[in-house]
VOGU-3710 file (C-alpha; in Angstrom, 3 decimals, decimal comma):
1> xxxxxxxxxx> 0,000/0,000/0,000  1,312/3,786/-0,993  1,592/6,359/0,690  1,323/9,924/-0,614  0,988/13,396/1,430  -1,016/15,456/-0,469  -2,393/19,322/0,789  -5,612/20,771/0,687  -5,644/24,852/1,398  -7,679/25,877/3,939
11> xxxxxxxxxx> -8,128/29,516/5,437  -4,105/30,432/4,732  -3,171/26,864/5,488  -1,768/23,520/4,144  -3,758/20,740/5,915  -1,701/17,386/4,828  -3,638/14,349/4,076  -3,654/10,966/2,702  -6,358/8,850/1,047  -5,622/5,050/0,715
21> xxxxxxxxxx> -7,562/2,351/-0,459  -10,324/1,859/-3,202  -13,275/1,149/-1,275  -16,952/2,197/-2,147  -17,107/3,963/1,459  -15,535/7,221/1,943  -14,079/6,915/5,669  -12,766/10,564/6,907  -10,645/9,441/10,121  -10,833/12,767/12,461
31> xxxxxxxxxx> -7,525/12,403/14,707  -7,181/13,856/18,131  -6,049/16,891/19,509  -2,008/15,958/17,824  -1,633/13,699/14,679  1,370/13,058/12,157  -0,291/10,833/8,654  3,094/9,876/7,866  4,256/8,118/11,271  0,176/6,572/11,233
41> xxxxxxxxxx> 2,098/4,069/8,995  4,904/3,206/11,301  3,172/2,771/14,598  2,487/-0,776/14,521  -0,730/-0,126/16,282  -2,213/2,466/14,135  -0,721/0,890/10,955  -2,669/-2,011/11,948  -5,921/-0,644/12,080  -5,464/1,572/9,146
51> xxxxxxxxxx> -4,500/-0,626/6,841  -7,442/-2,941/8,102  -9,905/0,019/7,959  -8,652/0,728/3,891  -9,585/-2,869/2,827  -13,200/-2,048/2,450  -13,188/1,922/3,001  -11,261/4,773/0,904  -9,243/6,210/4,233  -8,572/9,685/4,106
61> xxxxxxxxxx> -6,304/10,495/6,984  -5,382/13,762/8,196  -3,250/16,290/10,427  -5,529/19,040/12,220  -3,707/22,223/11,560  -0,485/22,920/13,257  0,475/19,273/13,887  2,556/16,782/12,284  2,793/17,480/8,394  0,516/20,346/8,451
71> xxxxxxxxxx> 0,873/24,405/8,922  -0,295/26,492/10,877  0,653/27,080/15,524  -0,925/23,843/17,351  -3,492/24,203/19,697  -4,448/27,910/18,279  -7,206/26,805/15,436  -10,731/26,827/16,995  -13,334/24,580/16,249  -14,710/26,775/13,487
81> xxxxxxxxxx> -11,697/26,623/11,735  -11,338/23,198/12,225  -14,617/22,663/10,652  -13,094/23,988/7,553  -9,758/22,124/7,371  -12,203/19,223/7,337  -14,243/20,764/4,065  -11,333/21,377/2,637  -9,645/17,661/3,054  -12,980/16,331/1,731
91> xxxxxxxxxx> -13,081/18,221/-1,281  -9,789/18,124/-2,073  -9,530/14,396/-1,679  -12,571/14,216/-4,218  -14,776/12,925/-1,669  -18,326/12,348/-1,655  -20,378/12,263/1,155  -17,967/10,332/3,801  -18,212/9,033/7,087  -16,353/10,466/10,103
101> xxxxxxxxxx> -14,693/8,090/12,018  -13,214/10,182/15,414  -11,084/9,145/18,325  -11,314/10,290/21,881  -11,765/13,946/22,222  -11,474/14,380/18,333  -15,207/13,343/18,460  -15,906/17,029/19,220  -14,765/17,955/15,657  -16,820/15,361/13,795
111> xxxxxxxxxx> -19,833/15,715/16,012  -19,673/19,125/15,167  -19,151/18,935/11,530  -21,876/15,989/10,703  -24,474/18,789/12,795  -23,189/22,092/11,018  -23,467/19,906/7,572  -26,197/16,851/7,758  -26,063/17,088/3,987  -22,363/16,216/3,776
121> xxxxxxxxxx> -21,770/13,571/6,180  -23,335/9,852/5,576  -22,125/8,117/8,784  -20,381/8,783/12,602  -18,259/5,740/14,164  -17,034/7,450/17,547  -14,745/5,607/19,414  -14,220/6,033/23,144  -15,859/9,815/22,140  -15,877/12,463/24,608
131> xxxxxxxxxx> -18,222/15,518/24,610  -16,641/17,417/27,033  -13,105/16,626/29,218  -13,872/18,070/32,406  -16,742/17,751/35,300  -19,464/20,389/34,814  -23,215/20,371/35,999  -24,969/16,891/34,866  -21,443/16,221/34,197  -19,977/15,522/37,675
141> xxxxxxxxxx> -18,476/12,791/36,985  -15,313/13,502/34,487  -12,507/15,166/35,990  -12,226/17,821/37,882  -10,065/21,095/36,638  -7,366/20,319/39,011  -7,553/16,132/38,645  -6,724/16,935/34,422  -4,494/19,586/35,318  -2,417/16,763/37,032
151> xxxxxxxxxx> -2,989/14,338/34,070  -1,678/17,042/31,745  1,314/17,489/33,404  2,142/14,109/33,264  1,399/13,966/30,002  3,715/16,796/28,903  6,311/15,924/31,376  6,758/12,934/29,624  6,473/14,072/26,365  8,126/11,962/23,642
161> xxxxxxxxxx> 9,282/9,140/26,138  8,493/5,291/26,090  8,336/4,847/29,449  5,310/3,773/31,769  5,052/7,453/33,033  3,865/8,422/29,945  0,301/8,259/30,240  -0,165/7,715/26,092  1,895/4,195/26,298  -1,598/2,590/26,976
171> xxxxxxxxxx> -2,018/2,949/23,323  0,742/0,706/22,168  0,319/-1,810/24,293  3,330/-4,033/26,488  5,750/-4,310/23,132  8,924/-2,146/23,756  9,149/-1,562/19,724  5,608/-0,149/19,611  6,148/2,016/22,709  9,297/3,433/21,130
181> xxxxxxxxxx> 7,541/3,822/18,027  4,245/6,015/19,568  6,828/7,744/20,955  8,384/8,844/18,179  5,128/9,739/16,979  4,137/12,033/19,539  7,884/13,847/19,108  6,918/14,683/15,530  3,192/15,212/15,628  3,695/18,215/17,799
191> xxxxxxxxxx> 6,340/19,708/20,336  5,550/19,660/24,564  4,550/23,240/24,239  2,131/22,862/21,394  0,974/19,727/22,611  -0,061/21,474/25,643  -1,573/24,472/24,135  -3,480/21,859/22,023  -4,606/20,191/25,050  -5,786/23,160/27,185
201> xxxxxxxxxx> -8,372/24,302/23,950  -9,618/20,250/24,433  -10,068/21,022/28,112  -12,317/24,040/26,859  -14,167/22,424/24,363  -17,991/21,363/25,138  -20,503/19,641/22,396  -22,721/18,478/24,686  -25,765/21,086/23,644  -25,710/19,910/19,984
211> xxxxxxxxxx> -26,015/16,273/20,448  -29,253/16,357/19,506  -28,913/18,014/16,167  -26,612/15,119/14,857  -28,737/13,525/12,142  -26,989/10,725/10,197  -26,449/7,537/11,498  -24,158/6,692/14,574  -21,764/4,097/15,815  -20,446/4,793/19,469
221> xxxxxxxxxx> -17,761/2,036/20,070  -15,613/1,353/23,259  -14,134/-2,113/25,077  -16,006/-2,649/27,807  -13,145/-3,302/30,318  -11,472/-0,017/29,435  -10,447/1,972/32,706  -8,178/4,688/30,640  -11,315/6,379/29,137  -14,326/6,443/31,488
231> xxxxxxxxxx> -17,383/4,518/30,012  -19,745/7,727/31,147  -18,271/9,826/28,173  -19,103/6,839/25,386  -23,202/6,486/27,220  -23,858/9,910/27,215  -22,599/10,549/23,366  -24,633/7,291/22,954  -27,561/8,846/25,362  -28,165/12,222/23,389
241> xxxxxxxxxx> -27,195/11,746/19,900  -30,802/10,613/18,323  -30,703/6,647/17,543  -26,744/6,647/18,453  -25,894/2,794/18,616  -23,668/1,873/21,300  -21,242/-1,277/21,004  -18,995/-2,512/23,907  -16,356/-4,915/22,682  -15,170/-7,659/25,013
251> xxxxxxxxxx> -11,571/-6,316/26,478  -9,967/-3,379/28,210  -7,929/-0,468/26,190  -8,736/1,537/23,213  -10,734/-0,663/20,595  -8,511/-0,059/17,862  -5,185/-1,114/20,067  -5,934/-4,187/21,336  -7,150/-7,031/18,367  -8,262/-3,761/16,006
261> xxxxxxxxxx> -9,735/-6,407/13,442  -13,006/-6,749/15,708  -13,669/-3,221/15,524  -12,886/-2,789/11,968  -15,650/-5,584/11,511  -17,966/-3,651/13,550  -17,580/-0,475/11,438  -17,777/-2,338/8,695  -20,533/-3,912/9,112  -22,267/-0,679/10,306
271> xxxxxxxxxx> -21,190/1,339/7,340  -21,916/-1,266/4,435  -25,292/-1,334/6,181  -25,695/2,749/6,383  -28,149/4,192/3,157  -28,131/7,956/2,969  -30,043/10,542/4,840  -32,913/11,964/3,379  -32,174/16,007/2,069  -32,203/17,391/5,442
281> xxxxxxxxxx> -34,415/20,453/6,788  -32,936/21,262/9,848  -29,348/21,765/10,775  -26,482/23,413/13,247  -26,186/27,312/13,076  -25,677/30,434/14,701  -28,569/33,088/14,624  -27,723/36,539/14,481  -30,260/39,072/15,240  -29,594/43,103/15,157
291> xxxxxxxxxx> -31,532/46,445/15,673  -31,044/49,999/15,258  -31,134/51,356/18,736  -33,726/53,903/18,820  -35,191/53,551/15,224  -38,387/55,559/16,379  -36,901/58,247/17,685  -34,455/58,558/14,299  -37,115/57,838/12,178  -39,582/61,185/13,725
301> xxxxxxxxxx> -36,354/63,265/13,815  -35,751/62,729/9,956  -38,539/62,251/8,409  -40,133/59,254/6,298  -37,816/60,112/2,988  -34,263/60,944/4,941  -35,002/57,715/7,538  -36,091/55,527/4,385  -32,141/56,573/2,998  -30,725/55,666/6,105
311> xxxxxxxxxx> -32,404/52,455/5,982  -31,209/51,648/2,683  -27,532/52,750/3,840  -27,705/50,226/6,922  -29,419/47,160/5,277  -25,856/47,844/2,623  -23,603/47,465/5,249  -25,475/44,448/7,234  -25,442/42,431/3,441  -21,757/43,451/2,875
321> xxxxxxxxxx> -20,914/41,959/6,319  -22,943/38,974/6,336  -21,804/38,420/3,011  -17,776/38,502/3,732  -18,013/36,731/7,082  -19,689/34,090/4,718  -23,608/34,502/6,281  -26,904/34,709/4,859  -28,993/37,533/5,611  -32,254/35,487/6,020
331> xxxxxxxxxx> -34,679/38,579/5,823  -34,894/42,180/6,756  -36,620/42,998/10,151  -37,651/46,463/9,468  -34,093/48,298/11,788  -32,570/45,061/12,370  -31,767/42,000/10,436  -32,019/38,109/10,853  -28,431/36,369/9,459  -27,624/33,060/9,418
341> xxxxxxxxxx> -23,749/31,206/9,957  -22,322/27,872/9,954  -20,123/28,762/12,582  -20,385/30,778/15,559  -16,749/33,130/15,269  -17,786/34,399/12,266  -21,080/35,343/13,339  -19,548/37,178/16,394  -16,934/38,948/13,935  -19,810/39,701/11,979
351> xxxxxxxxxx> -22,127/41,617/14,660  -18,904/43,301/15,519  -18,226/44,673/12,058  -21,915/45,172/11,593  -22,012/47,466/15,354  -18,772/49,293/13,736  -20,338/50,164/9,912  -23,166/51,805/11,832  -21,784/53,572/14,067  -20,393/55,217/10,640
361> xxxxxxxxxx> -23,868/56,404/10,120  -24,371/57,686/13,252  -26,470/54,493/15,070  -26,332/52,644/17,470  -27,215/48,720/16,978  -27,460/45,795/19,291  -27,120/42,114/18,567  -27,905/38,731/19,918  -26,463/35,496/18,930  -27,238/31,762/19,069
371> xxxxxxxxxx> -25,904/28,566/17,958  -28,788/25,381/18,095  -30,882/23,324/15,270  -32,709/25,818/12,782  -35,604/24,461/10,813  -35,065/25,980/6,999  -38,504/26,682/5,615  -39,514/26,644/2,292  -39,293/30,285/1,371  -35,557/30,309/2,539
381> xxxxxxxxxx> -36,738/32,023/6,251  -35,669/29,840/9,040  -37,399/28,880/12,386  -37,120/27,042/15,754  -35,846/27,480/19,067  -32,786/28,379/18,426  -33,915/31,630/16,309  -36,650/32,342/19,336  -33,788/32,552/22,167  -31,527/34,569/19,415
391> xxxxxxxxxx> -34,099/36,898/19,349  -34,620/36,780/23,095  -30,934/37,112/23,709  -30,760/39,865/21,362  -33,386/41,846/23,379  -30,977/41,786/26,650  -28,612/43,597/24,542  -27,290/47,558/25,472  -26,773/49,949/23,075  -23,876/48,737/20,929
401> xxxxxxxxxx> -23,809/45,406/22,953  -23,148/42,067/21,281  -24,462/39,190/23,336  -24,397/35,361/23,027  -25,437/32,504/24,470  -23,414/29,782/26,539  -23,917/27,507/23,530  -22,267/30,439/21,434  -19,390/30,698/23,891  -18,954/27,035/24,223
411> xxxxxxxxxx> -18,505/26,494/20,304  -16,188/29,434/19,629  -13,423/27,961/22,365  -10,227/29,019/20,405  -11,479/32,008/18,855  -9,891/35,415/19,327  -13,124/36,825/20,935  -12,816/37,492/25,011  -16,453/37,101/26,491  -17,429/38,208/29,540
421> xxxxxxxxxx> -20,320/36,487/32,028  -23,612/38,045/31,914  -24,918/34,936/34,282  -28,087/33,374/33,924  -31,099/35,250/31,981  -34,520/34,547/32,265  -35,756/34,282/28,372  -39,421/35,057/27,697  -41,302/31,930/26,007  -38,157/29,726/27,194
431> xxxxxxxxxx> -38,414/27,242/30,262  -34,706/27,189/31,803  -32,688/30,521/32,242  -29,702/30,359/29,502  -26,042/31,390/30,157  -24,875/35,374/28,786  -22,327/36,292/27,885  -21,116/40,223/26,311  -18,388/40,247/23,605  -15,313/42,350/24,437
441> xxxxx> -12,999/42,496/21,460  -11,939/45,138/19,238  -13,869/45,707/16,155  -13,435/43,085/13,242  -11,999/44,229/10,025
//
């Protein structure tokens, strides 16, 4: 079997990939937080199950930008912009609605991606997948900030090394060869100090709210004697994604480490089964509501003809700015606007530029923005709870205040933006009080 690194550009970056094998199922393997494509081939425990996956799949492997073969600083890229290293591997491998197969934490990414784009993705197969790394309410149970503090310490201290104080050796097993190897892999997928910046944006990542907007079909796989990986991560992907199908394999460590020709059996089994998805009508985005602050009083001060100009000169600079921060403005709201993103960073830098344009024509705006399951309608407006709390969220706002929700700050972890608590708000029309949080960065553009 050959080998070739290949790059697809992505936002100002090369993300190196390979694609292997001439099956009829497109298999997208998301890596974790560090990765190096080359060395996948010369660990014998990831060359095993590689090589096993690409004798019924075409495997398209890849390094998340900034590690191994790819550019870009490690740990710096958030999620967004993860999202479209992923795009840009699939179309640049010529791939045609694939199926994400994730390890560990990287199960953030394809969860993520298969809910932002139901039309793209065909399958999940999420092994040992984690949501979320640390405890949290209805989360109590993963570890605590100081008890994965600790475990990244050890983890960096022993960066590189083969011995049993690296906490990574459980994934190459007792063999001295394959330990050396992994290793070696670690050394050249990413450096101690990028490792750990990598690791800290894991630590900050949550997916948990947008479980339930995952839409194609599901594998969540894990041995059910594994101690390294708590089993509570794997049942509540399995719990909350709708018709997830959970599979415990007989044996302890990760399932593609110990006898990775079971699990390969499973997923193939599973995918050779999958059809796919109906054209979808929902999907993942962030809402972005805005509104001239004080539009009455502006509007009796001008007059109908000047106010109607002014109109027209704001609803320019809202499409100009939806339209480079790659939006859709669903519909005009009279002084505001309705836009819709597939990610939530570009959204904020959006409202940001948006607040700054205006303020050019001497008004004031507010914004409000959510990230949740949309339903698109027929005559291209969209509905849903996630636009209702958008709006809500959007009504909290202060003059030339951008506010988001929790779900908002949760999925832009990485992002240049510095948000700043607004607690818990009491929405109108909404049953639980939803996390606030104000934007405080300088204007975008």
């Amino acid at each position: 079997m050959e080998f070739e690194t290949r790059y697809a550009a992505s936002s100002g970056a090369n993300i190196a990939y390979h694609a292997v094998g001439d099956g009829d199922v497109d298999l997208v393997m998301v890596p974790t937080f560090i990765s190096n494509v080359e060395m996948t081939w010369e660990v014998p425990t990831l060359a095993r199950f590689a090589r096993t996956l690409a004798r019924f799949t075409r495997l398209i492997l890849f390094d998340r930008r900034g590690c191994g073969a790819s550019d870009g600083p490690a740990g710096a890229a958030a999620l967004e912009q993860q999202l479209d290293d992923v795009q840009a591997v699939v179309e640049a491998s010529g791939s045609s609605h694939p199926a994400l197969l994730s390890l560990n934490e990287g199960a953030a990414l394809s969860l993520l991606f298969a809910a932002s784009h139901p039309e793209a993705v065909s399958a999940l197969v999420l092994m040992d997948p984690q949501a979320r790394l640390v405890a949290d309410t209805d989360y109590e149970w993963a570890p605590s900030p100081k008890a994965r503090a600790e475990s990244m310490r050890r983890i960096i201290a022993n960066w590189g090394q083969a011995s049993a104080e690296n906490p990574w050796m459980v994934f190459a097993g007792e063999d001295p060869e394959d330990r050396r190897m992994l290793a070696r892999y670690q050394r050249l997928a990413a450096g101690p100090g990028d490792a750990a910046a990598a690791l800290e944006l894991a630590g900050e990542t949550d997916v948990r709210e947008i479980l339930p907007s995952v839409q194609c079909p599901t594998l969540v796989l894990r041995r059910a004697e594994d101690e390294f990986i708590d089993a509570r991560h794997s049942y509540y992907v399995a719990e909350h994604v709708p018709g997830a199908k959970l599979i415990e394999l007989p044996g302890t460590g990760p399932p593609w480490v110990n006898g990775p020709e079971e699990a390969a059996a499973v997923i193939e089994e599973f995918l050779t089964g999958v059809h796919p998805p109906a054209p979808s009508e929902r999907v993942l985005a962030t809402v972005l509501f805005t509104d001239i602050v004080g539009s009455t009083e502006h509007a009796t001060r001008l007059g109908d003809a000047a106010w109607r100009t002014l109109l027209e000169s704001h609803d320019r600079v809202v499409r100009t700015e939806v339209r480079f921060h790659r939006g859709r403005v669903v519909k005009s709201l009279g002084d505001g606007a309705l836009a819709l993103f597939d990610g939530p960073s570009r959204a904020i830098g959006c409202a940001q530029a948006i607040r700054a344009g205006l303020a050019g024509l001497g008004l004031q705006s507010r914004a409000g923005l959510h990230a949740g399951e949309c339903e698109l309608l027929p005559d291209g407006d969209v509905g849903g709870i996630a636009v209702h709390i958008g709006a809500r969220i959007a009504g909290l706002a202060e003059p030339d205040e951008v506010l988001v929700s929790g779900t908002v700050r949760d999925l832009s972890v990485g992002s240049p933006f510095r948000l700043e608590s607004r607690g818990e708000q009491r929405l109108k029309g909404v049953q639980e009080p939803w996390r606030v949080f104000a934007v405080r960065t300088p204007e975008a553009r």
